[in-house]
Backbone bond lengths (Angstrom), bond angles and torsions (degrees), N, CA, C in turn:
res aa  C-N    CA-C-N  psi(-1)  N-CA   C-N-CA  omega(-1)  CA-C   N-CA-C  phi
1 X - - - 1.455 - - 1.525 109.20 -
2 X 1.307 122.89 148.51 1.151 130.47 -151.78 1.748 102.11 -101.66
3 X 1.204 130.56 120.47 1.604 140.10 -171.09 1.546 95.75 -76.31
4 X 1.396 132.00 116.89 1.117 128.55 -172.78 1.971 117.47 -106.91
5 X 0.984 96.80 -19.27 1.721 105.99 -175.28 1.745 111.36 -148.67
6 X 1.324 94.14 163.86 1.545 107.22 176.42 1.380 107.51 -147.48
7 X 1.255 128.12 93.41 1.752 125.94 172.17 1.556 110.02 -93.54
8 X 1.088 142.55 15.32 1.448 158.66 -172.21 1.171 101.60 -105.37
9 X 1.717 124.73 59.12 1.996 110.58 -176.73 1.710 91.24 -140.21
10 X 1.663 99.22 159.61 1.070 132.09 179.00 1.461 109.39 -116.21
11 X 1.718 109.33 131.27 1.658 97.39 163.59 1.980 102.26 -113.43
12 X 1.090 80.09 -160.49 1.968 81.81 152.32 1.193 125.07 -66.14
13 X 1.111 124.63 -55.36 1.828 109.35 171.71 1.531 109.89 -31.06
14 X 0.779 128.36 -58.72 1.588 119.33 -158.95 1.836 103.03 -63.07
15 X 0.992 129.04 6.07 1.236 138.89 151.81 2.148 115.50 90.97
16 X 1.401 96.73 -13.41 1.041 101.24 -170.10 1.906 102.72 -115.13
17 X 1.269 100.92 -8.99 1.731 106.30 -173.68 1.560 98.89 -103.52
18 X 1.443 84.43 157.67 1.880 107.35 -166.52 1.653 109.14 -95.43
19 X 1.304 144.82 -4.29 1.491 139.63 -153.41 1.446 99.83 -129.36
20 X 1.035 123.88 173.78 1.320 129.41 173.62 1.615 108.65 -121.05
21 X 1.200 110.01 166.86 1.768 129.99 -170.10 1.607 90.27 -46.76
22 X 1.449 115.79 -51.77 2.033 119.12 -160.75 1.776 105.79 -57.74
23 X 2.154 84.64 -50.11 1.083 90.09 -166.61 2.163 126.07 -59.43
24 X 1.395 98.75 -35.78 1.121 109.85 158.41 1.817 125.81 -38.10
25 X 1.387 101.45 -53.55 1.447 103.29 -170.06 1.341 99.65 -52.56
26 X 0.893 99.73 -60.93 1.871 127.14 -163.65 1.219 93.74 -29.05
27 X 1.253 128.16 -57.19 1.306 146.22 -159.53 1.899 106.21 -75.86
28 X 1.037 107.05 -26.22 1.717 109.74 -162.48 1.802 84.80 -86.78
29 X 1.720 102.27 -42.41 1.592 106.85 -165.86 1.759 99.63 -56.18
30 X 1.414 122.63 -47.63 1.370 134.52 -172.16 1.698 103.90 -60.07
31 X 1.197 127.23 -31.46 1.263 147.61 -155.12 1.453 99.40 -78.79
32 X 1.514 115.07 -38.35 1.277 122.12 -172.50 1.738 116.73 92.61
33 X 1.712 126.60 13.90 1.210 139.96 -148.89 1.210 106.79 -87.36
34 X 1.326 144.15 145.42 1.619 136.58 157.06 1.244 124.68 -74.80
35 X 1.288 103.74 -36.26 1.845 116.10 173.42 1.621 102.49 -137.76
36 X 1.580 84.06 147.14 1.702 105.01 -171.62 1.576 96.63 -118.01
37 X 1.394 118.88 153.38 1.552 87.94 172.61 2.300 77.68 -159.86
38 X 1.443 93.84 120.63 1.570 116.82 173.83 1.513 112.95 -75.41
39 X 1.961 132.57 108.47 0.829 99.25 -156.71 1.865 75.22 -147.15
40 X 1.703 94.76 79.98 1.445 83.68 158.22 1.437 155.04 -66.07
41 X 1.567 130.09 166.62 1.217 103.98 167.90 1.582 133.80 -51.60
42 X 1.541 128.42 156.67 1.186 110.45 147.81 1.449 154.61 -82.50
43 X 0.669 128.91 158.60 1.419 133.05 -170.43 1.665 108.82 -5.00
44 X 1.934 116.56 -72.40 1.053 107.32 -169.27 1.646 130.31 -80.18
45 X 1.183 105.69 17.81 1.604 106.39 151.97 1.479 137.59 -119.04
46 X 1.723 104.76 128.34 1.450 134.81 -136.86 1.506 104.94 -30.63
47 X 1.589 132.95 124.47 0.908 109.05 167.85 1.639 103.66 126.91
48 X 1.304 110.14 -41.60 1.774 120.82 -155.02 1.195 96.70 -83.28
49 X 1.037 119.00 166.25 1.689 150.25 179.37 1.434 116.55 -74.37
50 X 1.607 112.37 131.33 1.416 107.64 -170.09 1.922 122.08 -63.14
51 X 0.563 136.92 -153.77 1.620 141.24 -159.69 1.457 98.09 -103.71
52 X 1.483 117.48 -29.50 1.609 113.61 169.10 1.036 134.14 -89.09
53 X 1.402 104.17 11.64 1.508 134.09 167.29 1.718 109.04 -66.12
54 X 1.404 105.70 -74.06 1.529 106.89 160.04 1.259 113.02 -75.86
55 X 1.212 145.87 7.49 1.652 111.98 155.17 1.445 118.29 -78.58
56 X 1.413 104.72 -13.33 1.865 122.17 -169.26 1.612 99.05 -75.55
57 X 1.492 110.98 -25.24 1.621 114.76 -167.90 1.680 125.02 -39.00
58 X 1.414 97.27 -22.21 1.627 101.63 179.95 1.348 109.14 -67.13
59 X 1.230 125.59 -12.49 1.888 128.93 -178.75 1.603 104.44 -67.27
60 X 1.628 109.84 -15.12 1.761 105.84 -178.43 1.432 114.56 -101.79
61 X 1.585 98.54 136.31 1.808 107.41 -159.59 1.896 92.07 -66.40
62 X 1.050 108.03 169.66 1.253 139.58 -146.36 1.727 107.21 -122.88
63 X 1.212 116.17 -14.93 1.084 131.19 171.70 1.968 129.21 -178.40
64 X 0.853 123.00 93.71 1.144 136.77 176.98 1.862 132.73 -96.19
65 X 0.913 123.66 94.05 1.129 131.13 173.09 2.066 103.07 81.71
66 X 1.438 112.42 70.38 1.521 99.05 -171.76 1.775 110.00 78.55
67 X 1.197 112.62 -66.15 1.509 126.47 -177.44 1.386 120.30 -41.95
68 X 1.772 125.45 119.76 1.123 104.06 -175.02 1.816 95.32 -114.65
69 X 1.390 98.72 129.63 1.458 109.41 178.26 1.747 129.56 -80.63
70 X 0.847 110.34 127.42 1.710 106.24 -172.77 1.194 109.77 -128.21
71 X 1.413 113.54 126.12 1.346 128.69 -177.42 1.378 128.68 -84.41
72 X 1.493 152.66 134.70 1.708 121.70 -123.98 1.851 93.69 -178.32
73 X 1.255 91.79 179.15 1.910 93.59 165.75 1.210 104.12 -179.74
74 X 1.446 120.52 148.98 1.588 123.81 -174.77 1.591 103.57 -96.79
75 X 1.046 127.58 81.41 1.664 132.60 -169.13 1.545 93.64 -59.24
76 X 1.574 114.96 164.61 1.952 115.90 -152.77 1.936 60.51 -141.52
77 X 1.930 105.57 121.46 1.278 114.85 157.19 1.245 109.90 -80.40
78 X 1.440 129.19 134.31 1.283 158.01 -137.57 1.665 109.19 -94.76
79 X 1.521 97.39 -56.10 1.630 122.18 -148.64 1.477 98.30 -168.29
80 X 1.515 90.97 157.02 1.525 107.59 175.29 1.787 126.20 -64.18
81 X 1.381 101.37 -19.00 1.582 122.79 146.72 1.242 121.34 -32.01
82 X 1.609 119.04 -39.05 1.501 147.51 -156.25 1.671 95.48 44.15
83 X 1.594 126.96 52.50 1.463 111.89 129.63 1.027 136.38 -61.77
84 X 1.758 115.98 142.93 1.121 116.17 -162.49 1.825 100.66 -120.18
85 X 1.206 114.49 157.87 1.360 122.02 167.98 1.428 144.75 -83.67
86 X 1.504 101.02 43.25 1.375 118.43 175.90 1.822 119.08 -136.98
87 X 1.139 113.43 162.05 1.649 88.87 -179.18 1.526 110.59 -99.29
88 X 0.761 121.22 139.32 1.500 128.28 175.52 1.524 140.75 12.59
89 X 1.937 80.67 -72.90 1.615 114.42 162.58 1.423 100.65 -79.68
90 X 0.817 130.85 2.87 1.522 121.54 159.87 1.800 125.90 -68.05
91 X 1.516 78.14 -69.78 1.521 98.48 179.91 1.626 99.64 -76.79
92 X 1.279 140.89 24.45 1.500 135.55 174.52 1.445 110.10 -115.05
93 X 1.607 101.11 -3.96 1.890 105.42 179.10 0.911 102.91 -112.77
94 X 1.456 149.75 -11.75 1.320 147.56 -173.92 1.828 102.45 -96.54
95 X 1.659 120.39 142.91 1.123 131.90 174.84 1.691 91.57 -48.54
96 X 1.384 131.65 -95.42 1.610 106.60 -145.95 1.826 87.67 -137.81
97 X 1.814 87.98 167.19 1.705 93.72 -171.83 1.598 97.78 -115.58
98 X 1.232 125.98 145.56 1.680 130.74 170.20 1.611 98.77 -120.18
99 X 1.759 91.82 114.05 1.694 82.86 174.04 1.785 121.74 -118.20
100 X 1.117 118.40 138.14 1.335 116.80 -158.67 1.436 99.21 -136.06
101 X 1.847 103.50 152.94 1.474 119.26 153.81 1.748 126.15 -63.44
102 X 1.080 116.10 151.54 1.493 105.36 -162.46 1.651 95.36 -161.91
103 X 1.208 128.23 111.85 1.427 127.10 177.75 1.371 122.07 -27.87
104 X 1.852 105.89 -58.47 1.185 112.49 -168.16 1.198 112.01 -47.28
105 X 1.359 117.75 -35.95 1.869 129.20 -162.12 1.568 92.44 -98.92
106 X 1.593 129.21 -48.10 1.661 100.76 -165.32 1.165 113.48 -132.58
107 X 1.100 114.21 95.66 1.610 113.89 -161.62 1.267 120.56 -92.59
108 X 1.745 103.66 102.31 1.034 135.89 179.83 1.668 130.49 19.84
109 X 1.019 132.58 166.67 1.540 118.55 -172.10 1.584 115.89 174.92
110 X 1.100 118.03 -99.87 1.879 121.27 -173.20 0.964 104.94 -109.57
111 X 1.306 150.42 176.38 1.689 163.90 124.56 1.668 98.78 -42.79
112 X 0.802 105.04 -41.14 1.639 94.35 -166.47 2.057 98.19 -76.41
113 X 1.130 82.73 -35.88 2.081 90.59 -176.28 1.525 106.57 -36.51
114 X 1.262 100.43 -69.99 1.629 142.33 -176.87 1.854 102.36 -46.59
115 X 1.413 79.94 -61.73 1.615 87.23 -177.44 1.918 110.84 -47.21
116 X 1.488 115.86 -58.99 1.107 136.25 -170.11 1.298 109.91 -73.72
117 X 1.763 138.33 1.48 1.360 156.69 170.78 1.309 99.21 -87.22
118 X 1.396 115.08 -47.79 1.751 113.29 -172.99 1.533 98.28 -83.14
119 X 1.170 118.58 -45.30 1.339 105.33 -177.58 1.172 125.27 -44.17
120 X 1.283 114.18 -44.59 1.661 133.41 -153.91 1.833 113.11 -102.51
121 X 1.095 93.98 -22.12 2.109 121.79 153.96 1.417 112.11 -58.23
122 X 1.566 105.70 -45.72 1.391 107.60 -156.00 1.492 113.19 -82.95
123 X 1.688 121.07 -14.22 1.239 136.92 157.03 1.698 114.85 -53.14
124 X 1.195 121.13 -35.64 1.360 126.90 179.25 1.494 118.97 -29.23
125 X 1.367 136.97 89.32 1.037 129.51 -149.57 1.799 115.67 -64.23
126 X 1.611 107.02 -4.40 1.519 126.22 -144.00 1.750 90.59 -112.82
127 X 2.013 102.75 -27.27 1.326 93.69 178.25 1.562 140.90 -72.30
128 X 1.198 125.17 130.93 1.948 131.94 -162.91 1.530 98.84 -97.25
129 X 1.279 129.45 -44.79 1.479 146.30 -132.57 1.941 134.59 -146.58
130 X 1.228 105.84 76.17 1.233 91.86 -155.87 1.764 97.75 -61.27
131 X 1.700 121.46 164.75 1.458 110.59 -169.98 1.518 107.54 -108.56
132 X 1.190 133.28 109.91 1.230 116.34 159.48 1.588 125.57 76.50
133 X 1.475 108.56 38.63 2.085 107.96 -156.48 1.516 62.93 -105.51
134 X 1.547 107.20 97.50 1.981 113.99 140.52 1.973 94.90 -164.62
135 X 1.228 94.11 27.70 1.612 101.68 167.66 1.426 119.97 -59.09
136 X 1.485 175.11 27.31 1.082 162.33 -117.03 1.284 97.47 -47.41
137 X 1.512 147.16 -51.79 1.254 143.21 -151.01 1.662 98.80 -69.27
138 X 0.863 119.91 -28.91 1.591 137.96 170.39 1.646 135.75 -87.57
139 X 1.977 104.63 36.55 1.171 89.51 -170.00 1.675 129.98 -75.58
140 X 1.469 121.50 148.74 1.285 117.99 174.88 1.527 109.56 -121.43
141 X 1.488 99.46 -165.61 1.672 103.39 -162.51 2.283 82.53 -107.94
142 X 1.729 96.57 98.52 1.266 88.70 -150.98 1.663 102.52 -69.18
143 X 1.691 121.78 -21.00 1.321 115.17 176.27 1.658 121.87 -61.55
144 X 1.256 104.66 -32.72 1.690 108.18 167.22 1.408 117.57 -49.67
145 X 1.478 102.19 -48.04 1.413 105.93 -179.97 1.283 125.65 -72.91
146 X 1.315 124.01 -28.84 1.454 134.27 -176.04 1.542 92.40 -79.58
147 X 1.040 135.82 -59.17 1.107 140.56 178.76 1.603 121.02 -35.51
148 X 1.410 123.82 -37.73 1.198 153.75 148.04 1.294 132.21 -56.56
149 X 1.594 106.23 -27.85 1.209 108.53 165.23 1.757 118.45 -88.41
150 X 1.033 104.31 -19.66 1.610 125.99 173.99 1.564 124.03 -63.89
151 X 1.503 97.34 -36.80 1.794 126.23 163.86 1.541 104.48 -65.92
152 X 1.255 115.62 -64.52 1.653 111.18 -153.51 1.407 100.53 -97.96
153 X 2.088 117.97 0.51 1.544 103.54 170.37 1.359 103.77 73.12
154 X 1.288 122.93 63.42 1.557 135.90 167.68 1.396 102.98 -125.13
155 X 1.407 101.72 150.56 1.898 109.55 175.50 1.640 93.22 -96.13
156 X 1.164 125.67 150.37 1.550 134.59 144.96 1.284 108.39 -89.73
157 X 1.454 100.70 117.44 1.546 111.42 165.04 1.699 116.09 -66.93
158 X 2.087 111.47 138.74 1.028 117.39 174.87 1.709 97.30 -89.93
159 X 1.542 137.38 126.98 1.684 125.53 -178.62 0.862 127.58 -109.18
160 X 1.848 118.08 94.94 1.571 112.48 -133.79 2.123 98.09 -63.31
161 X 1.355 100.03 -14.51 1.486 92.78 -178.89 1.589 123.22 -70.49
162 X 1.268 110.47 -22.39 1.305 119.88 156.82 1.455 124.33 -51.81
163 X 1.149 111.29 -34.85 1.440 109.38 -179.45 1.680 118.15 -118.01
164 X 1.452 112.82 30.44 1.290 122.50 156.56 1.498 120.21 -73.51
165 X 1.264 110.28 142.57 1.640 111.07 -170.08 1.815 106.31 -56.95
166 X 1.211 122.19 -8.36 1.413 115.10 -167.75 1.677 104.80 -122.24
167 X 1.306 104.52 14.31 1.673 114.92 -169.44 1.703 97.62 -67.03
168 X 1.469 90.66 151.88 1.375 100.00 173.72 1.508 133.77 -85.75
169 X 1.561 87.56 -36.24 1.699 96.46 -174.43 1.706 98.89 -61.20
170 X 1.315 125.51 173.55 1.461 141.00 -162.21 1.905 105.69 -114.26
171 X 1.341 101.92 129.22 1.612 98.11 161.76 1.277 101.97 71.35
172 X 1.291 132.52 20.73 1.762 113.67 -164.17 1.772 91.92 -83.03
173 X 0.572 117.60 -18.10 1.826 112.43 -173.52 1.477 105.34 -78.51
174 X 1.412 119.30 -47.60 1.736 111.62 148.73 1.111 138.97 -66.06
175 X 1.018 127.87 -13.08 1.526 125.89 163.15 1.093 114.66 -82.40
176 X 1.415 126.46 -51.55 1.336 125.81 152.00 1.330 127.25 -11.84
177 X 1.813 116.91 -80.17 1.288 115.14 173.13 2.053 119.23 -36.82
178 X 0.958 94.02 -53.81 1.438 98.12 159.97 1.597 126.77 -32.12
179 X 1.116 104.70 -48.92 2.122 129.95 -153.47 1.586 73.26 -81.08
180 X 1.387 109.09 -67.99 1.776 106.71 -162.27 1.396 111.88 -54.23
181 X 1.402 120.21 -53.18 1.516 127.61 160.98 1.527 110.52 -14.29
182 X 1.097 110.19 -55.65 1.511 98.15 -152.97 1.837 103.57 -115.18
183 X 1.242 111.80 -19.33 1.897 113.19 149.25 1.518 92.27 -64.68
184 X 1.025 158.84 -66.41 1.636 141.76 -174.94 1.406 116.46 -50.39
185 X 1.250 115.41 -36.27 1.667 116.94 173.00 1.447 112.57 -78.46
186 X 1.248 116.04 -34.03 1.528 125.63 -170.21 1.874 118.80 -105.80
187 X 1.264 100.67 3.09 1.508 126.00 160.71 2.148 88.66 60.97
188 X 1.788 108.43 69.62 1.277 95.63 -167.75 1.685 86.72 -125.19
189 X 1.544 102.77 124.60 1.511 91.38 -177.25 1.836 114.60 -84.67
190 X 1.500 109.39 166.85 1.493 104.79 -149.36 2.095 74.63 -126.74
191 X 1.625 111.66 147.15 1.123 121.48 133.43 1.136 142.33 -117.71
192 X 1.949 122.40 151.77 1.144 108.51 -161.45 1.814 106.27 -105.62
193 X 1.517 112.91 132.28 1.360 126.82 -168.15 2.011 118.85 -95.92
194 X 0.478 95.60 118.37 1.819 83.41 164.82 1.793 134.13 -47.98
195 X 1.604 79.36 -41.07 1.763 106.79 -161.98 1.521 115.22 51.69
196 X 1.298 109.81 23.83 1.447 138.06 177.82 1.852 105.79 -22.82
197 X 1.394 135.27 124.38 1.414 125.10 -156.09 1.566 62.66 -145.50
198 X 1.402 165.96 -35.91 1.305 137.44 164.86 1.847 111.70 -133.56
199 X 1.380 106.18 146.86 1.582 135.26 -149.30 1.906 82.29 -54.01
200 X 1.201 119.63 -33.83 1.553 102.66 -173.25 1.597 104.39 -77.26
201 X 1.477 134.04 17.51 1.241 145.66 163.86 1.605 116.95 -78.95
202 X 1.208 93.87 -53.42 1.667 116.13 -164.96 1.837 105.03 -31.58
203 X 1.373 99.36 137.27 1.527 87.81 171.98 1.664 116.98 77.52
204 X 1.142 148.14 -10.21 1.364 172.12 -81.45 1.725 99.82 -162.38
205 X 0.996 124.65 55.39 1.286 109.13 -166.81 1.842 100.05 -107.79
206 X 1.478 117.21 38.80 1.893 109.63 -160.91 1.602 107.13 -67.42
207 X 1.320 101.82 -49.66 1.393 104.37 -172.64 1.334 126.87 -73.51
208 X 1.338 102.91 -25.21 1.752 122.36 162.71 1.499 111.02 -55.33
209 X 1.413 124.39 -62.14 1.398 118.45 173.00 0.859 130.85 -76.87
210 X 1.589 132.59 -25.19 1.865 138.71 123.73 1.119 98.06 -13.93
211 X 1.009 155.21 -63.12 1.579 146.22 -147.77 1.687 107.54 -84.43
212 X 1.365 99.76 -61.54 1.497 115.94 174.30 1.489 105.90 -31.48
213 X 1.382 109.06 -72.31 1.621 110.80 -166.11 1.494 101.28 -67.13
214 X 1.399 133.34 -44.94 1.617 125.21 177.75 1.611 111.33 -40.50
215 X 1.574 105.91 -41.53 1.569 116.51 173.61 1.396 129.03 -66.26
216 X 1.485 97.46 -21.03 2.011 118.97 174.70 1.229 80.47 51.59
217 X 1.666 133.82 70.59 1.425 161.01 124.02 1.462 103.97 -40.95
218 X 1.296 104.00 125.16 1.971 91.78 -178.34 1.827 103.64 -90.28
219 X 1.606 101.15 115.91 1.577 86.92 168.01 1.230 140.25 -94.16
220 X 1.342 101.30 35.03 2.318 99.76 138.43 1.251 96.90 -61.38
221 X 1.446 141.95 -52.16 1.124 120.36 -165.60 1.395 131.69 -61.26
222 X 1.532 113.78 -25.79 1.579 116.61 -176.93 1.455 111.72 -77.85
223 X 1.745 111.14 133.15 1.388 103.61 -162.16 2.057 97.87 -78.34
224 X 1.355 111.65 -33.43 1.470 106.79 167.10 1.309 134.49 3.72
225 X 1.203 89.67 -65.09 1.930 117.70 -173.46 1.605 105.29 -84.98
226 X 0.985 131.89 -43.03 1.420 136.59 -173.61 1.441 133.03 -112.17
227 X 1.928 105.80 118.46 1.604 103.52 -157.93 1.558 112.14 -73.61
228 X 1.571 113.70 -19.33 1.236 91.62 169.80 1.700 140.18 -94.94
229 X 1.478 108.43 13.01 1.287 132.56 161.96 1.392 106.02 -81.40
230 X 1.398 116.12 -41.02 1.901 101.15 173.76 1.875 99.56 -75.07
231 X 1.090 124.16 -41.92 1.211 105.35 -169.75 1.738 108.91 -58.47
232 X 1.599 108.95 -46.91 1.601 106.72 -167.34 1.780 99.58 -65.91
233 X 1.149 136.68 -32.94 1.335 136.89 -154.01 1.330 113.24 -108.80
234 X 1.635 116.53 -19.28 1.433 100.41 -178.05 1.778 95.26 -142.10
235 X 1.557 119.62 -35.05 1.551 104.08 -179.74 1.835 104.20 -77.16
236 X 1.100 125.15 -21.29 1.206 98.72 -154.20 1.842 98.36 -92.37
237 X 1.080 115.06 173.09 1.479 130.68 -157.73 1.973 112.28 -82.65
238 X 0.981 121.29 85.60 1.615 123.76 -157.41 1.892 91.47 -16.74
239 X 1.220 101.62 -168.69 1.409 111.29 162.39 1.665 94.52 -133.31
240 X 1.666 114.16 125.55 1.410 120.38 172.25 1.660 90.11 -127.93
């Protein structure tokens, strides 16, 4: 089956990645991708680009050579509140939001904390993508959450960087089995991301779909492969 998109990317703005916005495309175009989708950090992690960074986002073409471009941001959950670090009208002009735990911004704490961050994230009317929940340092009550994501119509991202042999985050291959567990019980479709931080990333999804098939993951569920799972889950416009 044919891998059709990647909205899981980093350029330089986000302060810690090496490529630029061009250089990226270039790379998605070489990749063979249908949709590209640029989704820097936000604001409050060290390094990232102020908030008028993404409001400026409409200056990027929308389609270039076949390629359809989507403009995006990985929002850093705050608090067990699940505030996020963007303003509203921010995240309501950009194609889709991925929101994730991130040390710098929430440093770590209870199961129930964690738990009640995704929960309360997952209401976000702006949110497409949950980011990366196979952290160990971050455990939650993962059926609540999947369950929640199934209500408000969120994808859980698979992060193929999570499951590189040199990845940082902890346990992601067990939590995972878990995440899939219960998107298979709860019919919750999962996409697979790069989290691409340089353009020779882009598109990169090996260990992500290594995993999938080791899991005998059913793919109707992966939105990757199927245009009308990217259209219902990530092109079309939430309903708030």
């Amino acid at each position: 089956m044919k891998d059709l998109i990647d909205i899981h990317t980093h350029s330089i703005s986000s302060g810690h990645a090496y490529s630029t916005l061009q250089e990226n495309i270039q790379a998605a175009m070489e990749k063979g991708l249908k949709y590209y989708g640029l989704s820097d950090h936000a604001p409050e992690m060290p390094g990232a680009s102020h908030g008028i960074h993404f409001g400026n986002m409409r200056v990027i073409p929308k389609e270039l050579n076949g390629l359809t471009i989507l403009t995006g941001v990985e929002l850093n959950i705050m608090d067990p509140k699940g505030t996020v670090d963007l303003k509203e009208h921010t995240i309501a002009n950009l194609d889709y939001a991925i929101a994730s735990l991130h040390i710098p911004c929430f440093t770590p704490t209870t199961k129930e904390d964690h738990t009640q961050a995704y929960l309360e994230v997952l209401k976000n009317p702006y949110l497409k993508v949950l980011g990366h929940p196979d952290d160990g340092r971050f455990p939650f009550d993962v059926e609540a959450v999947i369950k929640q994501a199934k209500q408000y119509h969120v994808a859980i991202e698979i992060n193929n960087s999570s499951l590189k042999p040199d990845a940082f985050r902890v346990n992601a291959k067990e939590t995972l089995r878990e995440v899939l567990h219960y998107c298979t019980l709860y019919q919750v479709p999962v996409i697979m991301s790069s989290d691409a931080h340089i353009s020779y990333d882009i598109g990169n999804h090996q260990y992500a779909e290594q995993f999938l098939q080791e899991q005998n993951f059913d793919p109707e569920l992966i939105i990757n492969y199927h245009e009308h799972l990217i259209k219902e889950y990530i092109l079309d416009p939430k309903r708030v």
